[in-house]
Residue frames as qw, qx, qy, qz and C-alpha x, y, z in Angstrom:
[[0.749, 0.352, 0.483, -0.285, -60.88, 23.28, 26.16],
 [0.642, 0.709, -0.236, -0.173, -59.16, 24.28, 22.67],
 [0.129, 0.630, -0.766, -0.019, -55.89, 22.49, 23.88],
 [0.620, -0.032, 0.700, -0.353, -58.06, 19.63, 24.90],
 [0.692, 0.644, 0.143, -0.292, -60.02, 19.68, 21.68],
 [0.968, 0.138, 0.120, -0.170, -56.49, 19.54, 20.00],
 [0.099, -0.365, 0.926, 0.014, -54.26, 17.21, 21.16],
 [0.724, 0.297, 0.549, -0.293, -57.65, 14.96, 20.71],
 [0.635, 0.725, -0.021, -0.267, -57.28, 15.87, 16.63],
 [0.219, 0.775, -0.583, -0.107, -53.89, 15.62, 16.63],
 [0.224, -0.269, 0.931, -0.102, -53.79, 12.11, 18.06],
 [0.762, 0.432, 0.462, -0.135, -56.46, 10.87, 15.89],
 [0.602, 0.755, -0.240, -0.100, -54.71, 11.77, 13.07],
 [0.142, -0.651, 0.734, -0.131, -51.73, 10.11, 14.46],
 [0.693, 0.043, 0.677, -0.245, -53.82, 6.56, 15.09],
 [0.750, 0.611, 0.170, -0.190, -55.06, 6.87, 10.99],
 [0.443, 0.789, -0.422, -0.063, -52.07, 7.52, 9.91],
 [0.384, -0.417, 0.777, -0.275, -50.59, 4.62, 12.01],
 [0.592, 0.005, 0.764, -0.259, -52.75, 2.58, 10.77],
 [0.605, 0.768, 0.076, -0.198, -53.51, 3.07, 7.07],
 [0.229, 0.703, -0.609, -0.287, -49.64, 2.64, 6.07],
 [0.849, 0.351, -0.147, -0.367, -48.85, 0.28, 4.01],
 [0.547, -0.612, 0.501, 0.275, -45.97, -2.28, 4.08],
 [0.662, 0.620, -0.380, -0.180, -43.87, -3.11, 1.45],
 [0.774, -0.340, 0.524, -0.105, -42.97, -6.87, 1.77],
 [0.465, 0.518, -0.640, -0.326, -40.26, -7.88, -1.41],
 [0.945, 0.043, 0.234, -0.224, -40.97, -11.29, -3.15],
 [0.159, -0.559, 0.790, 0.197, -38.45, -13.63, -3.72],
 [0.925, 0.211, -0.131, -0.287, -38.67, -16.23, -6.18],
 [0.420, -0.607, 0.632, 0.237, -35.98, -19.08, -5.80],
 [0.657, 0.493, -0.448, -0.354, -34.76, -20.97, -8.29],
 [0.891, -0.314, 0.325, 0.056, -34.70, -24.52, -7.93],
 [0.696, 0.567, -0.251, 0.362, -31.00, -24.10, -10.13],
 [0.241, -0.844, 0.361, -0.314, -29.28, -23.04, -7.06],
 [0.743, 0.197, -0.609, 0.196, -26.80, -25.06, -5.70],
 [0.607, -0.709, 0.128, -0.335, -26.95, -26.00, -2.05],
 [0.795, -0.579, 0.032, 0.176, -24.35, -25.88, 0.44],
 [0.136, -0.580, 0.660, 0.457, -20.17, -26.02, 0.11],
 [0.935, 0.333, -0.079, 0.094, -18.80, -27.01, -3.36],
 [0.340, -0.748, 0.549, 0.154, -15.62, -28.51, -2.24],
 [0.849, 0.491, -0.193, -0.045, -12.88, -29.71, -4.98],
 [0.715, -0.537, 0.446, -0.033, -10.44, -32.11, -3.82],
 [0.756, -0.145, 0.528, 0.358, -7.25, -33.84, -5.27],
 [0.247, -0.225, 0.558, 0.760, -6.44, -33.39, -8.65],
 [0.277, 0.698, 0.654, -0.091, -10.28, -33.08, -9.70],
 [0.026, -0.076, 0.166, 0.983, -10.62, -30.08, -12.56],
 [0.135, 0.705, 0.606, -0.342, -14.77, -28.58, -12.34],
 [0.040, 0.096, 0.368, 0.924, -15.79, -26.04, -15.39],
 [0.288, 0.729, 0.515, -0.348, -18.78, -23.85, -15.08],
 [0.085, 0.016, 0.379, 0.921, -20.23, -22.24, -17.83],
 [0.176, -0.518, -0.524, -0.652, -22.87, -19.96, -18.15],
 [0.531, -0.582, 0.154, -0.597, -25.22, -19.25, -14.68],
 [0.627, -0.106, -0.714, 0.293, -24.10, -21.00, -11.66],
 [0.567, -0.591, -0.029, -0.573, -26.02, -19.86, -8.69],
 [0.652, -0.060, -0.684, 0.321, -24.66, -21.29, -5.05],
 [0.526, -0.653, -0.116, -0.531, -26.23, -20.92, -1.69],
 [0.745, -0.652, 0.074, 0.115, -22.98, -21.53, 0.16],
 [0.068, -0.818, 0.514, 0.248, -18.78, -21.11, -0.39],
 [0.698, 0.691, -0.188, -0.016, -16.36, -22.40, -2.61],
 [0.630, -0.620, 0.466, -0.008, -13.73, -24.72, -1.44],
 [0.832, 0.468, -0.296, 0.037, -10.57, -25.69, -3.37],
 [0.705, -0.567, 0.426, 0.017, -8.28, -27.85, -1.96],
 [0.777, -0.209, 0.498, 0.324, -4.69, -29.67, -3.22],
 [0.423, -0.231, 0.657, 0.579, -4.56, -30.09, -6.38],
 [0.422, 0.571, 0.687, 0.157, -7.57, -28.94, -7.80],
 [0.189, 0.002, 0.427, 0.884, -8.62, -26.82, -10.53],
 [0.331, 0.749, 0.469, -0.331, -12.05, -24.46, -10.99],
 [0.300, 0.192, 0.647, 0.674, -12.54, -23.55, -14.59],
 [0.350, 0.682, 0.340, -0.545, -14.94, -20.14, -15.23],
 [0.194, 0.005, 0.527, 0.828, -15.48, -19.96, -18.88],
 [0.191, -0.398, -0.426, -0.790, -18.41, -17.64, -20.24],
 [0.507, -0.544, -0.665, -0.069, -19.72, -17.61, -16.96],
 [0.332, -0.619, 0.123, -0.701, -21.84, -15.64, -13.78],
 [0.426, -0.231, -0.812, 0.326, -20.91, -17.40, -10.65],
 [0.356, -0.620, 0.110, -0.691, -23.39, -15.55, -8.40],
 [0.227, -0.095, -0.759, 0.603, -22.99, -16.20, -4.56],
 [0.007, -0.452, -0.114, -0.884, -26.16, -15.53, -2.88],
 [0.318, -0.192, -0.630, 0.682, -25.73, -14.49, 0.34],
 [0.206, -0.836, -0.471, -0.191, -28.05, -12.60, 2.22],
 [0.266, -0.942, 0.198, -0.051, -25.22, -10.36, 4.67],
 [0.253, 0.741, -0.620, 0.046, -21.30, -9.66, 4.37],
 [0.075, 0.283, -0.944, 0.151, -18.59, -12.41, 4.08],
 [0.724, -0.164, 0.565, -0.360, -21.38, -15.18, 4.68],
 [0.936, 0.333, 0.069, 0.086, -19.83, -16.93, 1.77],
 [0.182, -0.722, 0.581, 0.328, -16.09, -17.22, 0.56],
 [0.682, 0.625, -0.376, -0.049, -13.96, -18.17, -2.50],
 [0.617, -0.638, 0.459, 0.024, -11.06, -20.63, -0.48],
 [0.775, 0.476, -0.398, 0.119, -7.77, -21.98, -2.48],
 [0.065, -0.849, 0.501, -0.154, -6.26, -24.01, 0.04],
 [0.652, -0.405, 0.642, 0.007, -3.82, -26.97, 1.68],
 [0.464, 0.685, -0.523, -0.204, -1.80, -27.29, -1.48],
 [0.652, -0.274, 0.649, 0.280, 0.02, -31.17, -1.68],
 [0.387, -0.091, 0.640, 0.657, 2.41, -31.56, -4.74],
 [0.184, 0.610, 0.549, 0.541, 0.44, -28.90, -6.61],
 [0.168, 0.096, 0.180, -0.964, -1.67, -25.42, -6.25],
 [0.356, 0.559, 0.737, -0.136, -5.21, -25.31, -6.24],
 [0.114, -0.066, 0.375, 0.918, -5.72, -23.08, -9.13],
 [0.191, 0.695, 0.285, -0.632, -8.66, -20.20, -10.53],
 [0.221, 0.005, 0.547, 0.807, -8.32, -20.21, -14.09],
 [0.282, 0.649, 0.512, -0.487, -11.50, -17.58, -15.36],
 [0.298, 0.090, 0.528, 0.790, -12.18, -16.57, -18.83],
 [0.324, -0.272, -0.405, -0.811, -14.55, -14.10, -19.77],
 [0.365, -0.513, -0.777, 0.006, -16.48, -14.40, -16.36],
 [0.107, -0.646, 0.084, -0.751, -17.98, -12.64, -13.82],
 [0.374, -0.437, -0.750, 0.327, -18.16, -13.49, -9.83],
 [0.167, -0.320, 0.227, -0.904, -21.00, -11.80, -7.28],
 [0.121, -0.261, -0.732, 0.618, -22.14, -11.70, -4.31],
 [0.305, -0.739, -0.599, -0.031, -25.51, -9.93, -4.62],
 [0.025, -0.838, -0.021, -0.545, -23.98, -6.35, -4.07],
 [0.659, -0.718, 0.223, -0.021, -22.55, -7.39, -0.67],
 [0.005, -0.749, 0.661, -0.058, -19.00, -8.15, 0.26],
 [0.949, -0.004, -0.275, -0.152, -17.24, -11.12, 0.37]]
């Protein structure tokens, strides 16, 4: 009867305690500054960011172009590894080129 009596106690307390926790559900706020999708920079096209530059997808230089960071936080912002990328390619009669002054890239603490 006492081992009856409790496992009865022990599994109420199990149910309350099952039920009574709490979740913790983080808010996100977006910002409608984000940039959506690829930015892709083609031909001989030079692009300067400065300051915050927020992008909700990857970074595509091609030929001849030219990205310009000056005083600036590119943030990528992925949600799990490598779902974004930095890409300098198919060079024609040039390099695509990185020039960065005083900046910072990230990714939200995750790889890229």
């Amino acid at each position: 009867m006492r081992r009856l009596v409790f496992t009865f106690l022990v599994l109420i307390l199990l149910v309350i305690f099952v039920s009574v926790r709490k979740e913790v559900v983080p808010t996100v706020e977006a910002s409608p500054d984000i940039y959506q999708g690829d930015l892709i920079l083609q031909g001989n096209n030079v692009t300067t960011i400065e300051g915050r530059f927020d992008i909700n997808g990857s970074i595509i230089v091609e030929e001849n172009a030219t990205l310009i960071l000056r005083n600036a936080i590119l943030n990528f912002t992925q949600t799990s590894h490598r779902q974004f990328e930095m890409v300098f390619q198919h060079p024609a009669h040039g390099n695509p080129r990185l020039l960065a002054e005083n900046s910072t890239i990230t990714a939200n603490d995750l790889y890229m």
